[in-house]
C-alpha positions as CSV (number, residue, x, y, z in Angstrom):
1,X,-69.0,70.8,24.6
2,X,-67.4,69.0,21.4
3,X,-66.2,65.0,22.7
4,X,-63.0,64.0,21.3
5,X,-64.5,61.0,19.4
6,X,-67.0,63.3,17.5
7,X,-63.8,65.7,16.8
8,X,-61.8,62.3,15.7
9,X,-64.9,61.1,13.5
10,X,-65.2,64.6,11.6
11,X,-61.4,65.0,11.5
12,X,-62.2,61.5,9.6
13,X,-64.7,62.5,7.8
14,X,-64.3,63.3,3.7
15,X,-65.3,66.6,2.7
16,X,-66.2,65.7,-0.6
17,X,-69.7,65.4,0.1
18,X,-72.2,65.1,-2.9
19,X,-75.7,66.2,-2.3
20,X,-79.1,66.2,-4.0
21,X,-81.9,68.5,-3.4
22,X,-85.6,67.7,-3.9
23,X,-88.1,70.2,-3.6
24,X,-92.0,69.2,-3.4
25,X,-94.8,71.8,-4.4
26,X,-97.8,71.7,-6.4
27,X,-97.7,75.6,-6.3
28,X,-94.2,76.5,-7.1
29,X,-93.5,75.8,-10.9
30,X,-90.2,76.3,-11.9
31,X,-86.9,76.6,-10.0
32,X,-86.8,80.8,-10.5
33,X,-90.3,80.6,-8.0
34,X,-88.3,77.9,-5.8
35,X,-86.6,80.6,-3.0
36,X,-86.5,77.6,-0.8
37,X,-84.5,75.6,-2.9
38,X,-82.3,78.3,-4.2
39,X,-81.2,79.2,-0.5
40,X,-80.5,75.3,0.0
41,X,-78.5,74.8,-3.7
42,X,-76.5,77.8,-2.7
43,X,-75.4,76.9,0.7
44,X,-74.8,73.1,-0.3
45,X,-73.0,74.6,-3.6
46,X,-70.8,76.8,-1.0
47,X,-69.2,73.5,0.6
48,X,-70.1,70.4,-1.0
49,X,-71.4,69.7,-4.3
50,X,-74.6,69.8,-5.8
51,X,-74.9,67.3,-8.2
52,X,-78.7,66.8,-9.0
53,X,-81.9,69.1,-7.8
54,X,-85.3,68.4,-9.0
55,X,-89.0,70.3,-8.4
56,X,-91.9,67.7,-8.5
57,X,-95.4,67.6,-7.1
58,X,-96.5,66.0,-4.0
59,X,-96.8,62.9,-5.5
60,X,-95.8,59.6,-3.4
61,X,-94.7,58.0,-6.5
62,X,-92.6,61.4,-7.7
63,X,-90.4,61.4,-4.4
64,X,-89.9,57.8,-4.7
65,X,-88.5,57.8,-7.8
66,X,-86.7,61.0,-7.6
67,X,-84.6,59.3,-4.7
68,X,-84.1,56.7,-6.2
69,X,-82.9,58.0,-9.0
70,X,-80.3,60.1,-6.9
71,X,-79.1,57.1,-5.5
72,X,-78.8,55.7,-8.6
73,X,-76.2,58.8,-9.2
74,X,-74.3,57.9,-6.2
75,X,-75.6,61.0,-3.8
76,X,-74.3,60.8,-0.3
77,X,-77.6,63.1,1.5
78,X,-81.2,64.3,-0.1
79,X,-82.5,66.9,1.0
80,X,-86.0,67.5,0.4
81,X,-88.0,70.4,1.3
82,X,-91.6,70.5,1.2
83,X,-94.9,68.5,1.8
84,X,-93.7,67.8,5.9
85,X,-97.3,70.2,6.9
86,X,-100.5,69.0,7.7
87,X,-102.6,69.5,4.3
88,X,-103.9,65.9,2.7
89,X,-101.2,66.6,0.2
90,X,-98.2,67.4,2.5
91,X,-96.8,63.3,1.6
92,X,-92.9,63.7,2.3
93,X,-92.8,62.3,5.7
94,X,-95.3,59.4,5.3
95,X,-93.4,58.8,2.2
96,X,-89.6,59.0,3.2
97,X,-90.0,57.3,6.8
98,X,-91.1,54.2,5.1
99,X,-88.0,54.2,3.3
100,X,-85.7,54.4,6.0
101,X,-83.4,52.0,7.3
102,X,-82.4,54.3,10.2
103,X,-84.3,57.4,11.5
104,X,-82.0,60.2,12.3
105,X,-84.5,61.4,15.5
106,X,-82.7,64.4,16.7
107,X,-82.8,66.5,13.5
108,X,-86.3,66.4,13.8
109,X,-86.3,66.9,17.7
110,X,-83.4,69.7,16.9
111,X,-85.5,71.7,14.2
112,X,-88.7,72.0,16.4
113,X,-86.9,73.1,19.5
114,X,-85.1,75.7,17.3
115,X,-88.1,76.4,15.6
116,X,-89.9,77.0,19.1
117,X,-87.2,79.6,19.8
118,X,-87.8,81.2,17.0
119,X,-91.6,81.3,16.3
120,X,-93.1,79.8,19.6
121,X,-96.0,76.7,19.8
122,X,-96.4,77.3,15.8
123,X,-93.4,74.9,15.5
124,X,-95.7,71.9,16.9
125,X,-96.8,72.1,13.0
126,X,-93.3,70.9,11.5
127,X,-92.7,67.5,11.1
128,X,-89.3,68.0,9.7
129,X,-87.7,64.3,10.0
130,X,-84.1,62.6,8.9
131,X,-83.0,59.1,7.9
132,X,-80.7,56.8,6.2
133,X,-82.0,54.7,3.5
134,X,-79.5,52.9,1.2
135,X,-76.4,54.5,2.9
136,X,-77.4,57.7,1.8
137,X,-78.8,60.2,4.4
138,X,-82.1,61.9,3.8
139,X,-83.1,65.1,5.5
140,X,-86.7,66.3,5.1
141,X,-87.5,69.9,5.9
142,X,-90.4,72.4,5.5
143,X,-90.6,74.4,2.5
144,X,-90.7,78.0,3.9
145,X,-87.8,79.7,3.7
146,X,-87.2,80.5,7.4
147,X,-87.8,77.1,8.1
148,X,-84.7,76.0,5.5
149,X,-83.0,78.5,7.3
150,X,-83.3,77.0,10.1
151,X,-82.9,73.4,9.3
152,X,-79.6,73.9,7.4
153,X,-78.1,76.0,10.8
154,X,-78.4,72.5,12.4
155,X,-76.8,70.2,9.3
156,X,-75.0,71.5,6.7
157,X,-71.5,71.8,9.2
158,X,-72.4,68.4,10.1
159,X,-73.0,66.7,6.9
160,X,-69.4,65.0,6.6
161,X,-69.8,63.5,9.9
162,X,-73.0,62.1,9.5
163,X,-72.1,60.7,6.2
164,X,-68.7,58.9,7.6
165,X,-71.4,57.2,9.7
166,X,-74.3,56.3,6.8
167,X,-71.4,55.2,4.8
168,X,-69.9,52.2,7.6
């Protein structure tokens, strides 16, 4: 059940909603191998605007600058996708929660309950997370395509709401 304030904030809320997407694999090599990050530029490119989308290693120092730079651009939400597993090299939470100013808890809370539904205990792996650094919001997801799936059901209607909050 929708509260009116919610309705009044999204009412509020601009629709002109630039995005940037940030995919992290050391095994994917160009954007044509990227599925993950096709689904996501084509659902953000449905609604908002896409303005930047890069495909870099798992590198700490990579992510960094590529959010960075995408703030730089004026990007109201990242979204990465990749590097949130459990290998050594999985480095997108450790590096994005550092970051934040805000932690958005209940995307990450949201996408594992969904994900339970979906794909049972399994979803204990996912460390999917969400925050605001700089006014802009970042939303980290896994990298398999069900997964992005998943995690865009929960945000993408959202994402002018959320951002008419980052942006106070």
């Amino acid at each position: 059940m929708a509260s009116n304030t919610s309705k009044q904030h999204q009412n509020e809320s601009s629709k002109d909603i630039v995005c940037g997407l940030i995919t992290l694999s050391d095994s994917r090599k160009s954007e044509k191998l990227d599925l993950s990050g096709k689904y996501i530029a084509e659902e953000i490119e449905s609604r908002y605007s896409l303005k930047s989308r890069n495909l870099i290693p798992d590198e700490k120092e990579d992510l960094i600058n590529a959010i960075e730079n995408m703030i730089s651009e004026e990007i109201d939400v990242i979204l990465t996708n990749g590097g949130t597993g459990l290998a050594a090299r999985d480095i997108t939470v450790e590096t994005v929660e550092t970051l934040f100013e805000k932690k958005i808890d209940g995307f990450g809370e949201l996408f594992r309950a969904k994900s339970y539904e979906e794909i049972g205990s399994a979803a204990m792996l996912s460390r999917a997370t969400a925050g605001v650094y700089k006014n802009t919001l970042i939303f980290s997801m896994p990298g398999s395509p069900n997964a992005v799936k998943t995690a865009l059901s929960l945000i993408i209607d959202e994402l002018p709401h959320f951002v008419h909050h980052a942006k106070k």
